[in-house]
Predicted model as a PDB file, atoms N, CA, C, CB and O in Angstrom, pLDDT in the B-factor column:
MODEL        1                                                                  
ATOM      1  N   UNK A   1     -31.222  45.135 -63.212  1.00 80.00           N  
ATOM      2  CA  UNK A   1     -31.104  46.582 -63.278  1.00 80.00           C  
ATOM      3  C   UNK A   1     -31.805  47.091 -64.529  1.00 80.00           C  
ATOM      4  CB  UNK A   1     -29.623  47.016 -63.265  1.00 80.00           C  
ATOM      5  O   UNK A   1     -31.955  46.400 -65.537  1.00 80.00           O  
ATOM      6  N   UNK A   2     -32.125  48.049 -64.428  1.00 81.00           N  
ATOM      7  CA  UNK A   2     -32.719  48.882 -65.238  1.00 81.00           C  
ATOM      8  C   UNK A   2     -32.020  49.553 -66.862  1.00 81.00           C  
ATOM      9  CB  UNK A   2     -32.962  49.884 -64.249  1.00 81.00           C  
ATOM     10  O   UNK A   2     -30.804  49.384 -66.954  1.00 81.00           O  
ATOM     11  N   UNK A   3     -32.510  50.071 -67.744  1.00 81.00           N  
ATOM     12  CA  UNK A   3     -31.731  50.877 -68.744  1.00 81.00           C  
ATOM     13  C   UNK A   3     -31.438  52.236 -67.565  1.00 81.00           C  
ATOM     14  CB  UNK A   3     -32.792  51.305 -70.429  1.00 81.00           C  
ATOM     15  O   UNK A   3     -30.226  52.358 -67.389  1.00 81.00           O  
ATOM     16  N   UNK A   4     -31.927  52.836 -67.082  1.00 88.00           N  
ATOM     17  CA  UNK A   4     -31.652  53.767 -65.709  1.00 88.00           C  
ATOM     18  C   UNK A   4     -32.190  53.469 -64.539  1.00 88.00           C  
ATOM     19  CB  UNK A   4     -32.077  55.075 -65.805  1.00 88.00           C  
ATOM     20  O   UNK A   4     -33.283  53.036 -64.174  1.00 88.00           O  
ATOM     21  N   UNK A   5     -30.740  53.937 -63.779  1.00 93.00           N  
ATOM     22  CA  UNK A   5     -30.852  53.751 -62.459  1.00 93.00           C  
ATOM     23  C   UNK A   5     -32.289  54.437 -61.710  1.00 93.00           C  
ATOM     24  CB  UNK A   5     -29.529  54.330 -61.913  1.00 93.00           C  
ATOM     25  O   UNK A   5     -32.874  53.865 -60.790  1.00 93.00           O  
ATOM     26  N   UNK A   6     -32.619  55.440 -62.149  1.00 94.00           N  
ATOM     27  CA  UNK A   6     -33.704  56.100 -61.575  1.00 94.00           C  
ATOM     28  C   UNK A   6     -35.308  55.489 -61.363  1.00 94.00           C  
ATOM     29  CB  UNK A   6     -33.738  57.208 -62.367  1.00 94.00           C  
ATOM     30  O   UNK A   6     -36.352  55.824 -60.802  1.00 94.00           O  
ATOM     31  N   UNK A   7     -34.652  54.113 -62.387  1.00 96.00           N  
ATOM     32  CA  UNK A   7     -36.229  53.558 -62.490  1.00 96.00           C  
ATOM     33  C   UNK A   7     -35.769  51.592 -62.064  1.00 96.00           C  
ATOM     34  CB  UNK A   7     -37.119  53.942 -64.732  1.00 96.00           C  
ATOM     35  O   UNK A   7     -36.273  50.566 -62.520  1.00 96.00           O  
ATOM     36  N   UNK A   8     -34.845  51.747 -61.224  1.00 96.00           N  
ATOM     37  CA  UNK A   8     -34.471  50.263 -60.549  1.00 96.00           C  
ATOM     38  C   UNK A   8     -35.535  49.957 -59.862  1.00 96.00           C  
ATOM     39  CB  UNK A   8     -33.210  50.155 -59.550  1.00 96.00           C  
ATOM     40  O   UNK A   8     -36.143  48.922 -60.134  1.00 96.00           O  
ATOM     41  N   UNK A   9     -35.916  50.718 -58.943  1.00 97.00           N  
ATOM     42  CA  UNK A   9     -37.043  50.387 -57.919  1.00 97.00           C  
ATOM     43  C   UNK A   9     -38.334  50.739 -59.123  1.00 97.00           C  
ATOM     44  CB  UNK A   9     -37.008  51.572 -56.206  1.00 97.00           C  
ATOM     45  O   UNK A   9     -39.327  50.765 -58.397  1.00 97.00           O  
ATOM     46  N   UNK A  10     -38.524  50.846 -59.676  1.00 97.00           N  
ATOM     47  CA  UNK A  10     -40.087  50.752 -60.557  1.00 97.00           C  
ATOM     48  C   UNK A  10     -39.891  49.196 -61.080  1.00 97.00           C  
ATOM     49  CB  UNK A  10     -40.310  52.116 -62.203  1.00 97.00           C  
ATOM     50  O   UNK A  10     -40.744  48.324 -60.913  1.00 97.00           O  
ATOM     51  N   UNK A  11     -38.759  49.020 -61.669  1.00 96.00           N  
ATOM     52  CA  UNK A  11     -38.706  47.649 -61.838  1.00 96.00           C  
ATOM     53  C   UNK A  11     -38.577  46.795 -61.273  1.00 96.00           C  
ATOM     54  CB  UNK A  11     -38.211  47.363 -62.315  1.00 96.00           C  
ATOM     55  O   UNK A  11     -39.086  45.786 -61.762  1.00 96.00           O  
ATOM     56  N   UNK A  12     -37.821  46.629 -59.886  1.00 97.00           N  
ATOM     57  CA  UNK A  12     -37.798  45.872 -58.991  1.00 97.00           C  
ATOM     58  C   UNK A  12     -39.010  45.600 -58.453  1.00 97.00           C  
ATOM     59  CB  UNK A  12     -37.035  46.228 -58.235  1.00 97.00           C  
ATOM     60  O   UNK A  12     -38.954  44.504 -57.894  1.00 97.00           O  
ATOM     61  N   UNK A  13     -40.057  46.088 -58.369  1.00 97.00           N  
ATOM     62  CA  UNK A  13     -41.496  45.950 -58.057  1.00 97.00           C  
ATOM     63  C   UNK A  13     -42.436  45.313 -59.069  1.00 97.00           C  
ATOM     64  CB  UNK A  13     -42.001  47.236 -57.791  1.00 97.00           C  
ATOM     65  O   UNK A  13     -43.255  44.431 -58.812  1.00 97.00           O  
ATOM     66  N   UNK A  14     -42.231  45.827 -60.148  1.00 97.00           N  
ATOM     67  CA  UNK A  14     -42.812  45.411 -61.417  1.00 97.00           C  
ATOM     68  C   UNK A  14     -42.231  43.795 -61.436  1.00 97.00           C  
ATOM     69  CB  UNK A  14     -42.267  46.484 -62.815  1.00 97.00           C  
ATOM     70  O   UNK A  14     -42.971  42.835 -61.222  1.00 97.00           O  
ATOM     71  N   UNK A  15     -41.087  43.704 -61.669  1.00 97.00           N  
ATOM     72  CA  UNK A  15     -40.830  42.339 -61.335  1.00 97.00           C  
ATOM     73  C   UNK A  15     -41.165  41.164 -60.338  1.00 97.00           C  
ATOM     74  CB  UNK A  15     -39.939  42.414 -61.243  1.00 97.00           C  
ATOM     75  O   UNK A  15     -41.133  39.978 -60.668  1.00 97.00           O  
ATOM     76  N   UNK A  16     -41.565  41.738 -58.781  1.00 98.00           N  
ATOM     77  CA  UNK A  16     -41.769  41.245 -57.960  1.00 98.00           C  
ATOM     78  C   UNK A  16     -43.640  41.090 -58.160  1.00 98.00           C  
ATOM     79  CB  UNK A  16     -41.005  41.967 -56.867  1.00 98.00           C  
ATOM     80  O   UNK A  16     -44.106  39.997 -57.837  1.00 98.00           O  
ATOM     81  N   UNK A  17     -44.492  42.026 -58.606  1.00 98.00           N  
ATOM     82  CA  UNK A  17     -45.655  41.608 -59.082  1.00 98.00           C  
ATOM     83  C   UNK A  17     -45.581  41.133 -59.876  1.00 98.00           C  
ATOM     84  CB  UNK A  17     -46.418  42.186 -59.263  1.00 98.00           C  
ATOM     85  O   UNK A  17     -46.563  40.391 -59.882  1.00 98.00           O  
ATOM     86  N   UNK A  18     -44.859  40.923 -61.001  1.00 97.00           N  
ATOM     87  CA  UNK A  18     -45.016  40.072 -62.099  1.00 97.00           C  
ATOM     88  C   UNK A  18     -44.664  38.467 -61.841  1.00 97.00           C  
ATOM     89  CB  UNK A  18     -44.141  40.658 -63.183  1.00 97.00           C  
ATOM     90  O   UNK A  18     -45.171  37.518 -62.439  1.00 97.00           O  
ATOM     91  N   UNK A  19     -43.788  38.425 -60.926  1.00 98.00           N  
ATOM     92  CA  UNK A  19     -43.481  37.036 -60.517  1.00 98.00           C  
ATOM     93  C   UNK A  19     -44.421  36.295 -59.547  1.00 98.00           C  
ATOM     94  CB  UNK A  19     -42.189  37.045 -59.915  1.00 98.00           C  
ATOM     95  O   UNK A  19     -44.513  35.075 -59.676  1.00 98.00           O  
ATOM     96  N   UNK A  20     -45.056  36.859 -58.683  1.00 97.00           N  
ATOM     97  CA  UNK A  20     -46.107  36.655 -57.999  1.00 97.00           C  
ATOM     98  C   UNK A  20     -47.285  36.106 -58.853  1.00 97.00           C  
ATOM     99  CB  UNK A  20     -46.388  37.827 -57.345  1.00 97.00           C  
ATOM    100  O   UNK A  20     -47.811  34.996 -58.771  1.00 97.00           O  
ATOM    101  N   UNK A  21     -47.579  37.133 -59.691  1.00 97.00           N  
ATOM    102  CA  UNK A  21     -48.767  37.034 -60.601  1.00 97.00           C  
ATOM    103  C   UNK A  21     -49.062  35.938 -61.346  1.00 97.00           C  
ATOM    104  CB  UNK A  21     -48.744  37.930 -61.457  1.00 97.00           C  
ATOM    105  O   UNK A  21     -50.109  35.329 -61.562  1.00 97.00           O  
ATOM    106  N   UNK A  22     -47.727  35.780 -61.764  1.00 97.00           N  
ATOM    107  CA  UNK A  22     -47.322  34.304 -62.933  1.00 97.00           C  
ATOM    108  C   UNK A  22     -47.552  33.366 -61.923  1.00 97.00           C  
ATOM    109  CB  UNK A  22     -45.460  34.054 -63.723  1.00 97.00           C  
ATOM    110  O   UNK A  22     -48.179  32.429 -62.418  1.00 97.00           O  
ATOM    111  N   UNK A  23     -47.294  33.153 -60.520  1.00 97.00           N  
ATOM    112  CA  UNK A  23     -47.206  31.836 -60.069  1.00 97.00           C  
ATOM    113  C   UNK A  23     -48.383  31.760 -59.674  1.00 97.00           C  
ATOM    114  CB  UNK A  23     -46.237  31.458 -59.120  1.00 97.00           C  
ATOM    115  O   UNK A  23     -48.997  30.742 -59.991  1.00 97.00           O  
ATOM    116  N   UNK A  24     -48.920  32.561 -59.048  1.00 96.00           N  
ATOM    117  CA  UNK A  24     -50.383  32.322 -57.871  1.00 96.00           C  
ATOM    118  C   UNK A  24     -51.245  32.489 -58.668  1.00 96.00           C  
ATOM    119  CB  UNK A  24     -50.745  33.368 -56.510  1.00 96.00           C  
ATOM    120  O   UNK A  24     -52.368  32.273 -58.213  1.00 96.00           O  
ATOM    121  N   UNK A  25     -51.177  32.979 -60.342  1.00 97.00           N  
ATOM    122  CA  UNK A  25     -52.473  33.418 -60.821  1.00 97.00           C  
ATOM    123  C   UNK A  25     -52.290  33.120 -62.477  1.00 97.00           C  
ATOM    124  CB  UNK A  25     -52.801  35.129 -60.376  1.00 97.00           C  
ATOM    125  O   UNK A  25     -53.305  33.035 -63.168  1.00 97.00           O  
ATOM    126  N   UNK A  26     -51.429  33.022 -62.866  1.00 96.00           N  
ATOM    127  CA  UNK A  26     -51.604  32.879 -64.264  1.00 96.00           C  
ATOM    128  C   UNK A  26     -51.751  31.454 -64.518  1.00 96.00           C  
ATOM    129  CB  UNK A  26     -50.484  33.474 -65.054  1.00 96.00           C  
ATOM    130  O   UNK A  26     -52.626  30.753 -65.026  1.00 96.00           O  
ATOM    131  N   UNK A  27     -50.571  31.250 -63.981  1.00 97.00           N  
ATOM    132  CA  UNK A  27     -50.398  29.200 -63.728  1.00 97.00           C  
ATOM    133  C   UNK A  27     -51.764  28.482 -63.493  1.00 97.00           C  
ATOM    134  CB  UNK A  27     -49.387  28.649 -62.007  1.00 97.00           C  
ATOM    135  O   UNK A  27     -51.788  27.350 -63.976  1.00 97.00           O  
ATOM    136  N   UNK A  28     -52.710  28.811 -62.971  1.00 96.00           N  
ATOM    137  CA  UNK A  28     -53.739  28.297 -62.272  1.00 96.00           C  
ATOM    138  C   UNK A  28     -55.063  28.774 -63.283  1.00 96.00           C  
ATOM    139  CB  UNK A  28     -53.717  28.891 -60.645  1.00 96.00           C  
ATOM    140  O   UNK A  28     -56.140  28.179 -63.256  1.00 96.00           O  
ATOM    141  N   UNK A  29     -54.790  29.916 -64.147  1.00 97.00           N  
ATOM    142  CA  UNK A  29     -55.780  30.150 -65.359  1.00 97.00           C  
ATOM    143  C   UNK A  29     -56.308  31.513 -65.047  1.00 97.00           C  
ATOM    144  CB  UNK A  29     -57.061  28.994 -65.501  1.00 97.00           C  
ATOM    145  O   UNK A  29     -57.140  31.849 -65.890  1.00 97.00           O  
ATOM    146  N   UNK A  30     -56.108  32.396 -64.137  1.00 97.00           N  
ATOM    147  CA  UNK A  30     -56.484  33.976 -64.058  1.00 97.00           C  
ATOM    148  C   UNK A  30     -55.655  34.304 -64.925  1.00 97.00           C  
ATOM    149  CB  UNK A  30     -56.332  34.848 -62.710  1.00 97.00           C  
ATOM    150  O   UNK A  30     -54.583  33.730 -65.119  1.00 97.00           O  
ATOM    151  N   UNK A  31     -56.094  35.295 -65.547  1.00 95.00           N  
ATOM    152  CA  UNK A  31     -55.128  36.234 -66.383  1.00 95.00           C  
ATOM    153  C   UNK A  31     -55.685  37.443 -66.441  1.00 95.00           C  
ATOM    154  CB  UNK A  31     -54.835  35.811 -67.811  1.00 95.00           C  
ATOM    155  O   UNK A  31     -55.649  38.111 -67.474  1.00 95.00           O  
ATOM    156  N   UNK A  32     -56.307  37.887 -65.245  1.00 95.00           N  
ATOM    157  CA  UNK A  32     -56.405  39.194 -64.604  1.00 95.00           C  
ATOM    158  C   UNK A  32     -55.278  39.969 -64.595  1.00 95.00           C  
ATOM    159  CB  UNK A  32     -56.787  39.096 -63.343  1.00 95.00           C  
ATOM    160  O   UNK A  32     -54.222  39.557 -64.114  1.00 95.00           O  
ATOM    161  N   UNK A  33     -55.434  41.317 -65.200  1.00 93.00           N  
ATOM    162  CA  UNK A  33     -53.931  42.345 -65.097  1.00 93.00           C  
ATOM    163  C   UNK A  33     -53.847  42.420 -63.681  1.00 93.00           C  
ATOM    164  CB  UNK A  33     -53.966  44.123 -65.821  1.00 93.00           C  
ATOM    165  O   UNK A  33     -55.007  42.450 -63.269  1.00 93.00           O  
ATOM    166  N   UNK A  34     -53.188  42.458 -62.902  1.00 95.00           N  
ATOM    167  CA  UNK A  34     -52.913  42.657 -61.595  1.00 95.00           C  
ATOM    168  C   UNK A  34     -51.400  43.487 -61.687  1.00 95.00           C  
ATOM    169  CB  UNK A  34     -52.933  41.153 -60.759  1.00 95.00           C  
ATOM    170  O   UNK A  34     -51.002  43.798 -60.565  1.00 95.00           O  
ATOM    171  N   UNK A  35     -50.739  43.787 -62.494  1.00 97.00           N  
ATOM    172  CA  UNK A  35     -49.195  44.728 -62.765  1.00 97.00           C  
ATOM    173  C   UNK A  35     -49.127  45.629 -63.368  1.00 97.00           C  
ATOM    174  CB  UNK A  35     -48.166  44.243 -63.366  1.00 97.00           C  
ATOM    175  O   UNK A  35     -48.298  46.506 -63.126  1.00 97.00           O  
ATOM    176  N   UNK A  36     -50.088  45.699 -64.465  1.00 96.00           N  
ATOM    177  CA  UNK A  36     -50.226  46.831 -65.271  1.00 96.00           C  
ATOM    178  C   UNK A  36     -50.126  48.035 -64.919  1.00 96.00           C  
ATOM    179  CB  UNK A  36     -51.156  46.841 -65.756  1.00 96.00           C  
ATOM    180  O   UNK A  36     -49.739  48.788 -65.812  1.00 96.00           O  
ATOM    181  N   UNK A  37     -50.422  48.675 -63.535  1.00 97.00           N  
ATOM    182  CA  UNK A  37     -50.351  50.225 -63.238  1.00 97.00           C  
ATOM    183  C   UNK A  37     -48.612  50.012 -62.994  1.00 97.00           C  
ATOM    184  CB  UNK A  37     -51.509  50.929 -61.622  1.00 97.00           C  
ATOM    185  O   UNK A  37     -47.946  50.969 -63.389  1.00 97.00           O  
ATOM    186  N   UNK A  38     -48.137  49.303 -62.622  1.00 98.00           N  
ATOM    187  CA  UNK A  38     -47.144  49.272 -61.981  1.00 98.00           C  
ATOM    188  C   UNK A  38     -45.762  49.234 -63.831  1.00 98.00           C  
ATOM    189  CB  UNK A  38     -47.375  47.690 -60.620  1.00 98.00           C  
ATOM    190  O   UNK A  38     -44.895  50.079 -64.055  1.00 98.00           O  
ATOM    191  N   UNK A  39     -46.129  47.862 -64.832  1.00 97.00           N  
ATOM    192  CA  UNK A  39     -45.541  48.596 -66.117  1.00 97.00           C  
ATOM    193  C   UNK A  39     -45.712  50.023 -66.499  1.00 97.00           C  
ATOM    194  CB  UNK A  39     -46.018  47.983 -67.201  1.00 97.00           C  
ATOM    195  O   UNK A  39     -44.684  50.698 -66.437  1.00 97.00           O  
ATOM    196  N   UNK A  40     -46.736  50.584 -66.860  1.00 97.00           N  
ATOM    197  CA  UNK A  40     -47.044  51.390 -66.809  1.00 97.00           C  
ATOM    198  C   UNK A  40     -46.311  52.778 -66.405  1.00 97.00           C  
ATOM    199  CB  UNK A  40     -47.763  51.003 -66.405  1.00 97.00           C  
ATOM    200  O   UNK A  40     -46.102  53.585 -67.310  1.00 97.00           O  
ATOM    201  N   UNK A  41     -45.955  53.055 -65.220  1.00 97.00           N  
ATOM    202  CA  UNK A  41     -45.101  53.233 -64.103  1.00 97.00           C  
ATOM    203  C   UNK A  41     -43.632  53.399 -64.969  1.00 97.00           C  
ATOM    204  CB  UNK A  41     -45.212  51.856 -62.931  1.00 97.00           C  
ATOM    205  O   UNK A  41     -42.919  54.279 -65.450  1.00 97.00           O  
ATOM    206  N   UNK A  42     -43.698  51.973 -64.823  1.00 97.00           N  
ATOM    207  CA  UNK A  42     -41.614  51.545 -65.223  1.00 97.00           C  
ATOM    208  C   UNK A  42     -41.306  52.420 -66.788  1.00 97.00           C  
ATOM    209  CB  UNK A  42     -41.191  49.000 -65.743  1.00 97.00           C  
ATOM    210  O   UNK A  42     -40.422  53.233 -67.058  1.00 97.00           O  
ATOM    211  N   UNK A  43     -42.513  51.822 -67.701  1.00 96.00           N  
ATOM    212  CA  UNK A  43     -42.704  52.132 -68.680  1.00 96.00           C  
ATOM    213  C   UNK A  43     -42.297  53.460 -68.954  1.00 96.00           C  
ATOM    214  CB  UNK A  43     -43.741  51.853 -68.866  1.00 96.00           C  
ATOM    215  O   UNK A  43     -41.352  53.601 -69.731  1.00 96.00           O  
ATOM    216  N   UNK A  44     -42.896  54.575 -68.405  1.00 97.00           N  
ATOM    217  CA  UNK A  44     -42.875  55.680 -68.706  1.00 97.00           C  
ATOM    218  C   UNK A  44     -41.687  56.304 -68.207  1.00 97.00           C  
ATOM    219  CB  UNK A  44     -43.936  56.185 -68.388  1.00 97.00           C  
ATOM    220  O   UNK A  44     -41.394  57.475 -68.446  1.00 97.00           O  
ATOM    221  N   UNK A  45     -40.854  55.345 -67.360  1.00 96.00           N  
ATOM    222  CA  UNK A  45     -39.782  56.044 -66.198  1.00 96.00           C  
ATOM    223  C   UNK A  45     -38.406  56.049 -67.358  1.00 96.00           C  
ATOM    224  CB  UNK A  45     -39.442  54.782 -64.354  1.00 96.00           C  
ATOM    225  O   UNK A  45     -37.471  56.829 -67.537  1.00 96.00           O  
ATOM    226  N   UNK A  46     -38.903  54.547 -68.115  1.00 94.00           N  
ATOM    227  CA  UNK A  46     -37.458  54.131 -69.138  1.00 94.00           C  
ATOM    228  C   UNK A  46     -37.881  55.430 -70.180  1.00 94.00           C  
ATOM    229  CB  UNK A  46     -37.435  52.064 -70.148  1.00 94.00           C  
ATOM    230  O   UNK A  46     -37.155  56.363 -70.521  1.00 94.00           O  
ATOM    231  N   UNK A  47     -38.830  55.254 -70.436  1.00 93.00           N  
ATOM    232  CA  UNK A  47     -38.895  56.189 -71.975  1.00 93.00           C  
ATOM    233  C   UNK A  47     -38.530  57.440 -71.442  1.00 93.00           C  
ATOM    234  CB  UNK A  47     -40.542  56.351 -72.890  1.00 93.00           C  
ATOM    235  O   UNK A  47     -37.745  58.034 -72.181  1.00 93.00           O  
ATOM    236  N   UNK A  48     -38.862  58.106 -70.303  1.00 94.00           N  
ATOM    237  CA  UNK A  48     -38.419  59.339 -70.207  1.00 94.00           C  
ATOM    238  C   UNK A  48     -36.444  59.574 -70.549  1.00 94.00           C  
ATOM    239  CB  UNK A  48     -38.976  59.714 -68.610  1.00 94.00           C  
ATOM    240  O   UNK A  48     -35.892  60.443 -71.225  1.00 94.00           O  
ATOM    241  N   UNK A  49     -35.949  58.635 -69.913  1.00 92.00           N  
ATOM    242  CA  UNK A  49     -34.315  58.590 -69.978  1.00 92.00           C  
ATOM    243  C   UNK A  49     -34.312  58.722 -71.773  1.00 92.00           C  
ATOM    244  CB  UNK A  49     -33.442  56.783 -69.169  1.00 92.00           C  
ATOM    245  O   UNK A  49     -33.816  59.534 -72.554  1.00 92.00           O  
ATOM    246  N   UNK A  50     -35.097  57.537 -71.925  1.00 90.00           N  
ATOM    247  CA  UNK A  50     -34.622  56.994 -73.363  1.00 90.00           C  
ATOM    248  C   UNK A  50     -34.773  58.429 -74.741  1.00 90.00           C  
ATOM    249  CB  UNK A  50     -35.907  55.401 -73.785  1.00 90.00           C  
ATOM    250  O   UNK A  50     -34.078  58.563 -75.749  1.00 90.00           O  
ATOM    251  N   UNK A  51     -36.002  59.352 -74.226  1.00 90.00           N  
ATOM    252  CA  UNK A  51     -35.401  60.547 -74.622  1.00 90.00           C  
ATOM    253  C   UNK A  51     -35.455  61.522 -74.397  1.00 90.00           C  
ATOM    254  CB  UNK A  51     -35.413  60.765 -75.348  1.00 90.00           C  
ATOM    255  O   UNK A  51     -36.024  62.412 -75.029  1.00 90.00           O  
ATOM    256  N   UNK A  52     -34.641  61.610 -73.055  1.00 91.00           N  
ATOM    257  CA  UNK A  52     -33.418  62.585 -72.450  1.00 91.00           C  
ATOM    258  C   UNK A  52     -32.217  62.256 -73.273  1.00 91.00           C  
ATOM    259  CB  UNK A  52     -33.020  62.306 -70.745  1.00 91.00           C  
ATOM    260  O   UNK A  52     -31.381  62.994 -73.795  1.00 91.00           O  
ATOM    261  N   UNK A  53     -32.361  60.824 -73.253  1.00 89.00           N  
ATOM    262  CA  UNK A  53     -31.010  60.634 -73.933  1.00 89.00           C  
ATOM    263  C   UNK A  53     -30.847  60.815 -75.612  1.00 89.00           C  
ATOM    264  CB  UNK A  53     -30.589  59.172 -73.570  1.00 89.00           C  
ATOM    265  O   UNK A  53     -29.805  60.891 -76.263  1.00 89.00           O  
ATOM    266  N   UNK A  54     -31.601  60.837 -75.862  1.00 88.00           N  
ATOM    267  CA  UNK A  54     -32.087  61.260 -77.897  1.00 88.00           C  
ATOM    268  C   UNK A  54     -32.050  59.500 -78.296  1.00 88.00           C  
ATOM    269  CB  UNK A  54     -30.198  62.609 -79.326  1.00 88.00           C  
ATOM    270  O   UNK A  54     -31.798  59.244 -79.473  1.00 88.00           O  
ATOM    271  N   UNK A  55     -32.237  58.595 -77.566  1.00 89.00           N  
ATOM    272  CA  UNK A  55     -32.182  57.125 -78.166  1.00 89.00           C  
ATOM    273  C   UNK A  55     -33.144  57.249 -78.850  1.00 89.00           C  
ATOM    274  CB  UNK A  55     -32.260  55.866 -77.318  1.00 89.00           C  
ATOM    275  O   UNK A  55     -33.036  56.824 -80.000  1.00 89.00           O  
ATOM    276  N   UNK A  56     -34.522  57.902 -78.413  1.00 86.00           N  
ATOM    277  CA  UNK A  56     -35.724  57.632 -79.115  1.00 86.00           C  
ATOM    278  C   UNK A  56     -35.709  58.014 -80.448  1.00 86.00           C  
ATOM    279  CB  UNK A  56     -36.779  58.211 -78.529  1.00 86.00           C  
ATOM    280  O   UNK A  56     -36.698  57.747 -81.131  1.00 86.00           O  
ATOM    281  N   UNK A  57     -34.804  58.567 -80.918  1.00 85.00           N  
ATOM    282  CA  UNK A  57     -34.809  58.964 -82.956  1.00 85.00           C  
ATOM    283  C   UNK A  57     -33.866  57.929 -82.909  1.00 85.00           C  
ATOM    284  CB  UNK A  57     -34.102  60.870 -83.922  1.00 85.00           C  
ATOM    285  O   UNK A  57     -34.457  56.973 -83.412  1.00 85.00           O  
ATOM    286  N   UNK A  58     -32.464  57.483 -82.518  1.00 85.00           N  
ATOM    287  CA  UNK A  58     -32.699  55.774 -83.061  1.00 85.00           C  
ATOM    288  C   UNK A  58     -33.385  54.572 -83.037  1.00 85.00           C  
ATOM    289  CB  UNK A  58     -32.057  55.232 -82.866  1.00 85.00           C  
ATOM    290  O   UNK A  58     -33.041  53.546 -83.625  1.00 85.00           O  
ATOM    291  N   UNK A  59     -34.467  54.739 -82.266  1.00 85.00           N  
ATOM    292  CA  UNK A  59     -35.188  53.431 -81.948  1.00 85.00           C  
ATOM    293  C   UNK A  59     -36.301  53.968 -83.467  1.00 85.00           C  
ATOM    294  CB  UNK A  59     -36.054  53.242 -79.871  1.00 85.00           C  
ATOM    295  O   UNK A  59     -36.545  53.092 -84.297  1.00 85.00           O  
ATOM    296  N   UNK A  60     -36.770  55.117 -83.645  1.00 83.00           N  
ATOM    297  CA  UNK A  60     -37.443  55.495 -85.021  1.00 83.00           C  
ATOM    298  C   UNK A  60     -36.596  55.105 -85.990  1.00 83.00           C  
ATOM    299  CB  UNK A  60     -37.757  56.979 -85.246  1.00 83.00           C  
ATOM    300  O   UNK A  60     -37.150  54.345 -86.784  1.00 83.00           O  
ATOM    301  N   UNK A  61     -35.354  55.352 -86.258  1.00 84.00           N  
ATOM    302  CA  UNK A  61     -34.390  55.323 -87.615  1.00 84.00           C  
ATOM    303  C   UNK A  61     -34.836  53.839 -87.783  1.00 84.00           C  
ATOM    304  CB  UNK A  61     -32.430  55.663 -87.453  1.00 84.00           C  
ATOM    305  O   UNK A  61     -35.509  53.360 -88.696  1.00 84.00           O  
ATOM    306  N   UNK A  62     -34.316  53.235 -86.713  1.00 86.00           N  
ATOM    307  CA  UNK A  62     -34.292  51.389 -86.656  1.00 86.00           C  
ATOM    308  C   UNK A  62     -35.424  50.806 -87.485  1.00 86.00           C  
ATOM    309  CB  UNK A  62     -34.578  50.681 -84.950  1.00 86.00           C  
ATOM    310  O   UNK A  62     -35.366  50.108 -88.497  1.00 86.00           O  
ATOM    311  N   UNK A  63     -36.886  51.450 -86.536  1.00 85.00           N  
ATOM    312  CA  UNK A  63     -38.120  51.092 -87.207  1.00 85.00           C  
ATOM    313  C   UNK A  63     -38.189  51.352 -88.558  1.00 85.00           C  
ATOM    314  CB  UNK A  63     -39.167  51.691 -86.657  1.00 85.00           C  
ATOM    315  O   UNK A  63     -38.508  50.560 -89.444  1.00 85.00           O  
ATOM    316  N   UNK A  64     -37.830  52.664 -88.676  1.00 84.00           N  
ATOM    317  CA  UNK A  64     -38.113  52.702 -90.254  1.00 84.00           C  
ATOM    318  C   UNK A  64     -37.232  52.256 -91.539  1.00 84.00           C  
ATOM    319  CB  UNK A  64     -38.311  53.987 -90.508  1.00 84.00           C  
ATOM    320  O   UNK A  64     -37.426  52.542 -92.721  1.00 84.00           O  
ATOM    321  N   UNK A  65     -36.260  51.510 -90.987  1.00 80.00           N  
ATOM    322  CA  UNK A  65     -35.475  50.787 -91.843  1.00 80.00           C  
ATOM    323  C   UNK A  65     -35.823  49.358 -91.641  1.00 80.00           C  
ATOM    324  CB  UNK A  65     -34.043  51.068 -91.640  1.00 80.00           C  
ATOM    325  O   UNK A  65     -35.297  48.695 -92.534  1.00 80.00           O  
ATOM    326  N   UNK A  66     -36.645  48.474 -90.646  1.00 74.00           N  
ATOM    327  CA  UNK A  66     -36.919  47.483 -90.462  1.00 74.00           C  
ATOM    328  C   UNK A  66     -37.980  47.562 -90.295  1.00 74.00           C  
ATOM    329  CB  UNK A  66     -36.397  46.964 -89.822  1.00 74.00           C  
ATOM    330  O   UNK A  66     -38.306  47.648 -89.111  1.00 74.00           O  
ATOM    331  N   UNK A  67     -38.730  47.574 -90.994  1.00 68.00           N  
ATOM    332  CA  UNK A  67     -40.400  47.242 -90.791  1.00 68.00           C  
ATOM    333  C   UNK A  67     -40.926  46.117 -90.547  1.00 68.00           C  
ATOM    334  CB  UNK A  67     -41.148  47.486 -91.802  1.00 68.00           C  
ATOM    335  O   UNK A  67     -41.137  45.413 -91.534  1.00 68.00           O  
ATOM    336  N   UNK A  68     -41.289  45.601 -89.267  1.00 65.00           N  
ATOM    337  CA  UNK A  68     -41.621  44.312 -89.169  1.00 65.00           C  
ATOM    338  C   UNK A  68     -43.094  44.222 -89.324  1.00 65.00           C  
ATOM    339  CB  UNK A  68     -41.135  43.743 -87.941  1.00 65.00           C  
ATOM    340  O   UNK A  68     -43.655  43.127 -89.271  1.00 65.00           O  
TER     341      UNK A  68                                                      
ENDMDL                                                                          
END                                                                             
């Protein structure tokens, strides 16, 4: 499952190309993006929640007290 429900099925797909990808194509030496539109996708679906929800000024506070 997702950080939101709204973006289960972006990930459930993303996962299912990503697992595909790894076996039939990475394993064997392609490392052609073949998922990327699809992160991409998920990507933008979490961050939108993440601030709706105002997480995104703690995920900044975090950074800027831990600078890695």
């Amino acid at each position: 499952a997702s950080v939101a429900p709204e973006c289960n099925q972006l990930k459930a797909q993303y996962d299912a190309c990503f697992n595909r990808w790894y076996g039939e194509k990475f394993l064997k030496g392609d490392t052609t993006d073949d998922c990327g539109h699809l992160f991409k996708q998920y990507k933008a679906c979490v961050w939108k929640t993440i601030r709706e929800k105002n997480i995104d000024k703690l995920i900044n506070d975090a950074r800027k007290e831990n600078t890695f």
